[in-house]
C-alpha positions in Angstrom: -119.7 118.2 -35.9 -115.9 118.8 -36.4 -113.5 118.6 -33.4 -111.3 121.2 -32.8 -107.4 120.3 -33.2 -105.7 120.4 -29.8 -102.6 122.8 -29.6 -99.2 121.7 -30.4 -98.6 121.3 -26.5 -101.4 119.5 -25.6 -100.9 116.8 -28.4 -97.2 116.5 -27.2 -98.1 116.0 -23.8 -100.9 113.7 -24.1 -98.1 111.8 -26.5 -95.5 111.9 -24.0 -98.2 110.8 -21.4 -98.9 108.0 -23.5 -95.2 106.9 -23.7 -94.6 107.3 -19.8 -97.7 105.5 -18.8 -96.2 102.5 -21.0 -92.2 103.3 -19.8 -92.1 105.4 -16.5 -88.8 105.1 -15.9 -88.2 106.5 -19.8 -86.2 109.5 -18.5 -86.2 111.6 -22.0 -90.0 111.1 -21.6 -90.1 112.5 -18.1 -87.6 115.6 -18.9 -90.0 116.1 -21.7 -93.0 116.2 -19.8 -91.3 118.3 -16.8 -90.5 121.0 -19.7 -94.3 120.3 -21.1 -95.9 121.1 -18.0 -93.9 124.2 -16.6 -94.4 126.0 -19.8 -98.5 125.1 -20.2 -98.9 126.3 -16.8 -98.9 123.5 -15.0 -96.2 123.9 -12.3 -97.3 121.0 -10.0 -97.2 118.5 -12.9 -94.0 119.7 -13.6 -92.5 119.8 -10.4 -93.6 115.9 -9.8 -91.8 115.3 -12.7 -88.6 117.1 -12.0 -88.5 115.2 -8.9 -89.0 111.6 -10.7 -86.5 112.9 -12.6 -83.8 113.7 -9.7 -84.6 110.5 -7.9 -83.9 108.2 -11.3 -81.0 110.3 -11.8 -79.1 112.2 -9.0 -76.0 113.4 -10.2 -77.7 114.7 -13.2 -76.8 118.4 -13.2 -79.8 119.6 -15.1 -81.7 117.6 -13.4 -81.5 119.4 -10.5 -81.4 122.6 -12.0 -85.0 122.2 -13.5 -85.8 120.8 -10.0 -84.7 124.4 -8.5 -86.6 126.3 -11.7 -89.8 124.2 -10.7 -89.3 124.7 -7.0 -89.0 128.6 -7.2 -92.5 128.8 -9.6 -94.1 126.7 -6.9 -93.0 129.7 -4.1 -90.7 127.2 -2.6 -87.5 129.5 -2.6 -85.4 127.5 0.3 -86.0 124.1 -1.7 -85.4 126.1 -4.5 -81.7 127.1 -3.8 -80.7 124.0 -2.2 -81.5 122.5 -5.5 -79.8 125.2 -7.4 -76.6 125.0 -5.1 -76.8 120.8 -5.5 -77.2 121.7 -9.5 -73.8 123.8 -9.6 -72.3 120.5 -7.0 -72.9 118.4 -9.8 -71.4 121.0 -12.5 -74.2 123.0 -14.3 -72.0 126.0 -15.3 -74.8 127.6 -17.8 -73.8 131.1 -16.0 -76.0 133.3 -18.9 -78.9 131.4 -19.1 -78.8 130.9 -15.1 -78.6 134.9 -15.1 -81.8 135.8 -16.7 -83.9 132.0 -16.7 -87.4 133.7 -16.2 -88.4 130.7 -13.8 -85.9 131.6 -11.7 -87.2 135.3 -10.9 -89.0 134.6 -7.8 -85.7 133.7 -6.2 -83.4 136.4 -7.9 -84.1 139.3 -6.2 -82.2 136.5 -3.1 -78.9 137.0 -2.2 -78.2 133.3 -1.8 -79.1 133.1 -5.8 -76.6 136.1 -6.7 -74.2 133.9 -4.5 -74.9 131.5 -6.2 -74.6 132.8 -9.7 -71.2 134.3 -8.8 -69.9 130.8 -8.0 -71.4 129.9 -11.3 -69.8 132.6 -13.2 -66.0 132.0 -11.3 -67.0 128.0 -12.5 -67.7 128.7 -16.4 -64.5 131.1 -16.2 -62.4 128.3 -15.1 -63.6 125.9 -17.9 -66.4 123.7 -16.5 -68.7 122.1 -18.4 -71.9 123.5 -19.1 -75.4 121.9 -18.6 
């Protein structure tokens, strides 16, 4: 009997699992495996990670900003835009990919996220750094 071979995802997730299991602190591995998650469906494994991710890092911009995209697919859309507004804090100026990032539509139809985006937008004009 043959085995079926597991999708691209799910062998780079059970690799990266591998890895964190050995190095949990690894925080490539843990982006990684945040990124993994969210787009396999799995939104709580994800989240977890995000947060691991914010804790080992805190002034880490994207950081944060997956934190909020994580937040707002888990229908948490206050935690979601304090993590968006502490994202754009710490400089994430990524105004076009912030306008129409399709993890962020549960909390775009807010007008704290269009607040938001506009500071964004005045941010990149002015010359900050993006991501």
């Amino acid at each position: 009997m043959s085995r079926q071979p597991k999708s691209d995802s799910a062998f780079e997730i059970g690799f990266y699992e591998s890895v964190h299991r050995r190095c949990p602190r690894y925080t490539g591995v843990i982006e990684l495996l945040g990124g993994l998650y969210t787009k396999t469906g799995r939104i709580a494994d994800g989240l977890k990670m995000d947060r691991k991710l914010v804790r080992l890092q805190p002034q880490n911009a994207t950081a944060h900003y997956n934190l909020a995209c994580s937040l707002a697919l888990s229908e948490r859309p206050l935690d979601a835009l304090a993590a968006l507004r502490q994202s754009v804090a710490l400089g994430y100026t990524d105004y076009d990919w912030m306008r129409q990032d399709p993890d962020l539509k549960p909390i775009a139809h807010d007008a704290a996220f269009q607040e938001i985006l506009d500071a964004v937008k005045k941010a990149a004009k002015a010359g900050g750094k993006k991501r």
